[in-house]
C-alpha positions in Angstrom: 144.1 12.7 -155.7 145.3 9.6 -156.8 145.8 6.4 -155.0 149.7 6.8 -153.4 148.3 10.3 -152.1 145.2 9.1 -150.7 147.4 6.5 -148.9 149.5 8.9 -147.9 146.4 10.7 -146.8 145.1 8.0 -144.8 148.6 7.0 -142.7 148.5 10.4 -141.5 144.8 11.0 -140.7 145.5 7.8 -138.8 148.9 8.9 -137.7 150.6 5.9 -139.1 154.2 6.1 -140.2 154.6 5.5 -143.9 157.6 3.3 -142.9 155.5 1.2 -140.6 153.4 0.7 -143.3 155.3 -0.5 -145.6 157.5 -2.7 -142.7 154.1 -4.4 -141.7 153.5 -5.2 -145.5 156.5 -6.4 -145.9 157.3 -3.8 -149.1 160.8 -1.9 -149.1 161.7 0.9 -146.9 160.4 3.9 -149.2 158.5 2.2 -151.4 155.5 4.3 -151.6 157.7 7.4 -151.9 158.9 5.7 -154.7 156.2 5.1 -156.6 156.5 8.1 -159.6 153.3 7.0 -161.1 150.3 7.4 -158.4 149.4 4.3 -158.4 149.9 0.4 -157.1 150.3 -2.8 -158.8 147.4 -4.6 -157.7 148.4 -7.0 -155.1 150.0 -4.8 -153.3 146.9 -2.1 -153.7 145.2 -5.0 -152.2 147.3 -5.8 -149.4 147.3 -1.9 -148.3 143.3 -1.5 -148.1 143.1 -5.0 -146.4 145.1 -3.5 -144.0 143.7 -0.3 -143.6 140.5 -1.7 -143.7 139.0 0.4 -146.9 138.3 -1.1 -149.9 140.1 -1.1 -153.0 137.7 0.8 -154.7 138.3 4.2 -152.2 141.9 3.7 -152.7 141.5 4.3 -156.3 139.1 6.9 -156.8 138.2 8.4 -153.0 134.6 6.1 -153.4 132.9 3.5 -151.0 131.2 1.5 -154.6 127.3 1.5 -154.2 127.5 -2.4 -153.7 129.7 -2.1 -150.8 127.2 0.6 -148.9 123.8 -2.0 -149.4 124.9 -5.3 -149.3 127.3 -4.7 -145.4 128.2 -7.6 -143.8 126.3 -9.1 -140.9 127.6 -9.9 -137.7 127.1 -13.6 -138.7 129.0 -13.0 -142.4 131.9 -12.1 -140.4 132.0 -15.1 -137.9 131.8 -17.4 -141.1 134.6 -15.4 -143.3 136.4 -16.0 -139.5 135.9 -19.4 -139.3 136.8 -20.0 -142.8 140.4 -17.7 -142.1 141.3 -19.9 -139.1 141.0 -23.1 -140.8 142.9 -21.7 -143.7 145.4 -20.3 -141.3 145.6 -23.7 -139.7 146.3 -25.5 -142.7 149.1 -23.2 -144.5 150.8 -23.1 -140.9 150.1 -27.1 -140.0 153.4 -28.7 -138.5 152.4 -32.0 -140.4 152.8 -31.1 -143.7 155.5 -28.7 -143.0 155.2 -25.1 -143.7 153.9 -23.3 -146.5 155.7 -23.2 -149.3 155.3 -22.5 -153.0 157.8 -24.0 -155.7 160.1 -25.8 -153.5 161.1 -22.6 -151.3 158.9 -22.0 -147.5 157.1 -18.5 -147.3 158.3 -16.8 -144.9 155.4 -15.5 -141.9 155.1 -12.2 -143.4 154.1 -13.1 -146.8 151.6 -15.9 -145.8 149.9 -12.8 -144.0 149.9 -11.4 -146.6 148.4 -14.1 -148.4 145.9 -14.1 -145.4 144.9 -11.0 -146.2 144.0 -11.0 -149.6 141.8 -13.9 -148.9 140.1 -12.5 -146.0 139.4 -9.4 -148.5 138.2 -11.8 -151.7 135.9 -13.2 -148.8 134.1 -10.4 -148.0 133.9 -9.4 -151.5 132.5 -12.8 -152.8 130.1 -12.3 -149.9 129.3 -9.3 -151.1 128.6 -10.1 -154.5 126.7 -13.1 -153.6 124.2 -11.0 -151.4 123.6 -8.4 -154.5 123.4 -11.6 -157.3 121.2 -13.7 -154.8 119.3 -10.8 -153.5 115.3 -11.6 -153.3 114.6 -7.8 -153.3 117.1 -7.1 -156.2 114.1 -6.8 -159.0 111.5 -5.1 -156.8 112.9 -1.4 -157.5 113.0 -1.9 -161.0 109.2 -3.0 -160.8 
């Protein structure tokens, strides 16, 4: 199964409309169907597990990764990826420096939730990796 069919999979499991999908993303009306290949470009594979809330790595091969299974997030990981979010969201939607915008031209709402997203998902990842590389335990299996 490849990653437009697990998608595809997933909306209807969850009975989510592929259209509402792709409205909610902000991608064109039948742009999954579209996609003759099986897979997505990478921001976009990105935006669609942040939504659905798997990772990028079940998207692509059916998988949870082995990192993502021992190193969960605690209760207290989440409040500060939270608190980081909402003073990011503050600041790209701050009325004092006028709205986001990137080469002269504003985002419009939809795209800087998008851009939300794919932090909030780098987040946990970085957090992630940091628990495995700064793991104190990490060298006691091999021993």
């Amino acid at each position: 199964m490849n990653s437009v069919e697990r998608v595809k999979a997933i909306c209807k499991e969850r009975k989510i409309p592929i259209s509402k999908l792709e409205k909610d993303l902000g991608f064109a009306n039948g742009y999954i169907g579209q996609l003759k290949k099986g897979s997505f470009p990478d921001d976009r594979l990105l935006a669609i597990a942040s939504h659905l809330g798997v990772t990028v790595d079940y998207l692509m091969n059916g998988e949870e990764t082995k990192q993502a299974e021992k190193f969960t997030l605690t209760d207290r990981d989440k409040k500060d990826i939270a608190k980081d979010m909402e003073a990011i969201r503050k600041k790209l939607s701050s009325k004092e420096d006028g709205p986001a915008s990137f080469d002269g031209e504003d985002i419009e709402e939809a795209e800087v939730e998008l851009v939300l997203d794919s932090i909030e998902m780098m987040l946990k990842r970085l957090k992630r990796i940091n628990k495995e590389k700064y793991n104190p335990n990490k060298n006691k299996d091999k021993k």
